[in-house]
Structures are given as C-alpha cells and as structure tokens.
N, C-alpha and C positions, 0 to 999 in steps of 0.2 A: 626577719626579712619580710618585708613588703611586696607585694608581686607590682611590676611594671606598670600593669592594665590588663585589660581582657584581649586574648590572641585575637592577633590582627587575622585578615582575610588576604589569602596568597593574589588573590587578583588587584586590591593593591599594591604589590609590590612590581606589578608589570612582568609578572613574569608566569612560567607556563608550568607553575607550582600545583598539586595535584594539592586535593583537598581529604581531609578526615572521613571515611564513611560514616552517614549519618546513622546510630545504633538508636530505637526504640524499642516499643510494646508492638508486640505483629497484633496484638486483641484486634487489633481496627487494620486488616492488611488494604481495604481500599484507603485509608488515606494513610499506609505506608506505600504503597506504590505510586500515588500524587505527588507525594515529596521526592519519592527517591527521581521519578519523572522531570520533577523541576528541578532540582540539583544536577542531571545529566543535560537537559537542557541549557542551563544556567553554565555548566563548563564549556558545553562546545559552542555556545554566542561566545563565550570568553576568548575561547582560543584562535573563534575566525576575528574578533575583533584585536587582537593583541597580533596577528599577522599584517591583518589590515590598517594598523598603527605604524608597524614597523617597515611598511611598504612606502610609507609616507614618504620619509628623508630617505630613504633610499630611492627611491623614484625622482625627488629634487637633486639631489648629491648626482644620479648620472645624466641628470637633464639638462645639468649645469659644464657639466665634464664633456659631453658629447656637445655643445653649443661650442664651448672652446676647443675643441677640437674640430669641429667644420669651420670657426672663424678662424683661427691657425693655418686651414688649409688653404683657405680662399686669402690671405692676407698675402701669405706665401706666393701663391701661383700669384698674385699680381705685381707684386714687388720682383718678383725676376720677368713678368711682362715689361715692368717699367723700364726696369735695369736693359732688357734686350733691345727696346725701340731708342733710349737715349733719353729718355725723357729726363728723370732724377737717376745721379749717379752715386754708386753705392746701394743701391736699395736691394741688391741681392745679399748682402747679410743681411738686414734687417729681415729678408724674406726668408732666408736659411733660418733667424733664428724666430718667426714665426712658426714654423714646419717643424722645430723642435717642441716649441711649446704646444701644439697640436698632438704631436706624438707622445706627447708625458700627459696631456689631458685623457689620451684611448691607452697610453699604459694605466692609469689610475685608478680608471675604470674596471679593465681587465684582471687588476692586484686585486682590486678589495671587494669585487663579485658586486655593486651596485646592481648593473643591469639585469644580470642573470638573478639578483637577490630579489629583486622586488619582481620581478616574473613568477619567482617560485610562491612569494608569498602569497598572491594573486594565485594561483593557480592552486595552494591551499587553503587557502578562503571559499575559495567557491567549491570546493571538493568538500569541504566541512557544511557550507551553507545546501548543498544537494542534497549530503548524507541525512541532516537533519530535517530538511523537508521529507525524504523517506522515514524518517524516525516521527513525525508529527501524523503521518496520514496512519501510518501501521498502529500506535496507540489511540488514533480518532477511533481504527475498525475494531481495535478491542473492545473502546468502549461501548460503541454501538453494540456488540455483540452480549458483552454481560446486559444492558439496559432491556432489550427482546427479552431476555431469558438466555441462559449458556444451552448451549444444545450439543456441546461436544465437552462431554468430559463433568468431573466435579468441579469446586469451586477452588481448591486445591490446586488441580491443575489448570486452571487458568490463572490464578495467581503466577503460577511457574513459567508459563508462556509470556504472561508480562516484564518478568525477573529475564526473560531470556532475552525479548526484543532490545530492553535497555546494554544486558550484557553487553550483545553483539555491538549494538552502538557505539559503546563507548569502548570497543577494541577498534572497531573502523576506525574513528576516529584518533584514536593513538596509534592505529599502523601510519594514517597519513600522516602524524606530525611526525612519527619514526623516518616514513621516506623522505620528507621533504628533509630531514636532519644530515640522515645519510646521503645525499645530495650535495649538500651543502660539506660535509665531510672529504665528498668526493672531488668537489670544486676546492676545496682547499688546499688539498694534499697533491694537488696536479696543477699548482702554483708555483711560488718559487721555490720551493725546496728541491725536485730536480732537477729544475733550472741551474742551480748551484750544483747538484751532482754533477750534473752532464758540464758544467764549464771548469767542475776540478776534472772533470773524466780525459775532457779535451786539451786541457792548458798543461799535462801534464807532459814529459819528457817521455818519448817512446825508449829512452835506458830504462827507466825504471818500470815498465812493463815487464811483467814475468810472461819468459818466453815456455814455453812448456821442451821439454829434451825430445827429439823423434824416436830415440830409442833408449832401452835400459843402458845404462853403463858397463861395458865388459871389464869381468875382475883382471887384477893387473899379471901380467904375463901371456898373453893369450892371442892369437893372430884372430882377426872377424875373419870370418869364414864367408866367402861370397857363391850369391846364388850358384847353380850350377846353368850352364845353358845348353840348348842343343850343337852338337856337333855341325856346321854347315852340310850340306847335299851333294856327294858328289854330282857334277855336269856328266847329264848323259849323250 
C-alpha cells in the first residue's frame, strides 16, 4: 500500500482544525520558542481569518434579505395607497402579497442567524486580532529582556515564562472561539424547535390535559368528613 501524499495542513481544509504540536530537540530552546511562537501566531491569523471569511456571505445573504424586506414593505404601503385614492384597481393584493414577501425575507433572516452571524464573526475577529496584538508586544518585552541580560531568574526560567505567555494565548483565544460557538448554540436552539413546542403545546385539546385530583381519593365506603365550624354567637 502506497501512502496518498504527505498530510495535508488543516487550514486548507477551511476549517477550525487544531494542528499537531510541533515535537523537537529543546538543545537550541531559543529557536524552539521562535517556532512554537510562529505556530501560535500562525493559528490565531488562521482563525481570525477563517471568521472573517465566513462573515463574508453571511453579511451578502442578510444584505440581500433585509433589501427585500424594506422593498416588500414600501411596495406594500403603496399599492394599498393606490388601491385607497382609486388610482389602479386591485392593487391591494398585489400590495398584500408584497408585505408577505417582506415578511418571509426578515423570517429568513431571523431562521438561519445571518445578521446576528456575521456580527458575531466580526466581533470575534477583532477579539482575536486584540488578543494577539497583546501576545506580539508581551513577547517583543521578553525579548528585549533576554538581549540586556535576564535580571530576574535563570535562563530556565525565562524559557518557562515564554512557554507561559504562549500557553495563556492560545487558551484566550480558544475560550473566544468556545464563546462565540456557544452563542451560536444558544441562537440555535431558541429557534424553531420551541416554536414547534410551544404550537404542539397550544394546538392541543384542553381534554387531553392532565388535570392533577385536589384531593387523595377516599377508600370506598366511607362518608368525607367536613371541616368543623364555629357555632354562631348568641345576640346579646
């Protein structure tokens, strides 16, 4: 058996595929920290560009949906103008059924999260593109620092301080693709699926509602026993 080719690289496949940690020789730990540097770099340009991609046709797709839906709506209000001065007769259906079409263009939108999608992607784009301007100035001041001379600690532990700053990076940046996911999670599932609850909830027959009993059932032979009350007051 033949191998395929040499493994492909997950960033082209467009997708937000996490990559192999790079394994060397720590013999040379400054140019294992340069690499692993540019490998963390190299993911989160990836990941703000693969949002910033995907903001694209989502940004046309509700530009396009919200255009027919204000032209829907102004088509509408005029054709029942028409219709009410006398001008062209009939033109109130044709206006009814622009005001539908209007309404299925801001349903469409609202279904499949365009507008709210390409806001979110935007808004983790530049959350990624922040984070890593903070990640580019913090390793400039390491580097400066080793160049001087270290003045705090062995060379050990500034290697460790650099393993840290990348750590932390690339958890920042996988919390924000975590929230902006579960967002997206949250917009989904508060779609139509209880919309469909809520119209079996409603459409259904108040018989087959289970009523709950106000009280336990008394065994059979047995008079209910009623509160007792007070005696009224004799008038004095």
């Amino acid at each position: 058996m033949q191998p395929e080719g040499p493994p492909r690289d997950p960033a082209e496949d467009g997708d937000l595929t996490g990559r192999p940690f790079p394994l060397g020789d720590w013999g040379e730990p400054a140019e294992r920290l340069d690499e692993l540097y540019r490998r963390v770099e190299a993911d989160a340009l990836r990941t703000a560009e693969w949002y910033l991609s995907d903001r694209a046709w989502k940004r046309r797709g509700a530009r396009i949906l919200r255009i027919g839906a204000a032209a829907g709506a102004v088509t509408g209000a005029a054709m029942s103008l028409l219709e009410l001065t006398g001008s062209v007769s009939g033109a109130a259906s044709y206006g009814y059924l622009a005001l539908l079409l209007g309404a299925a263009c801001m349903a469409c939108d609202r279904f499949f999260g365009l507008t709210s999608g390409w806001m979110r992607d935007v808004a983790t784009a530049q959350a990624v593109q922040r984070r890593l301007q903070t990640l580019q100035f913090d390793w400039a001041t390491e580097n400066v620092r080793e160049i001087l001379g270290p003045t705090e600690g062995t060379a050990s532990e500034a290697a460790e301080r650099c393993l840290t700053v990348l750590r932390r990076f690339s958890e920042d940046v996988t919390e924000l693709v975590r929230s902006e996911t579960a967002e997206w999670m949250v917009e989904f599932s508060s779609g139509p699926a209880p919309l469909v609850m809520q119209s079996l909830g409603a459409g259904g027959s108040r018989s087959d509602a289970y009523v709950p009993p106000a009280r336990f059932p008394l065994p059979p032979g047995t008079r209910p026993n009623m509160p007792r009350q007070r005696p009224p007051e004799q008038p004095r």
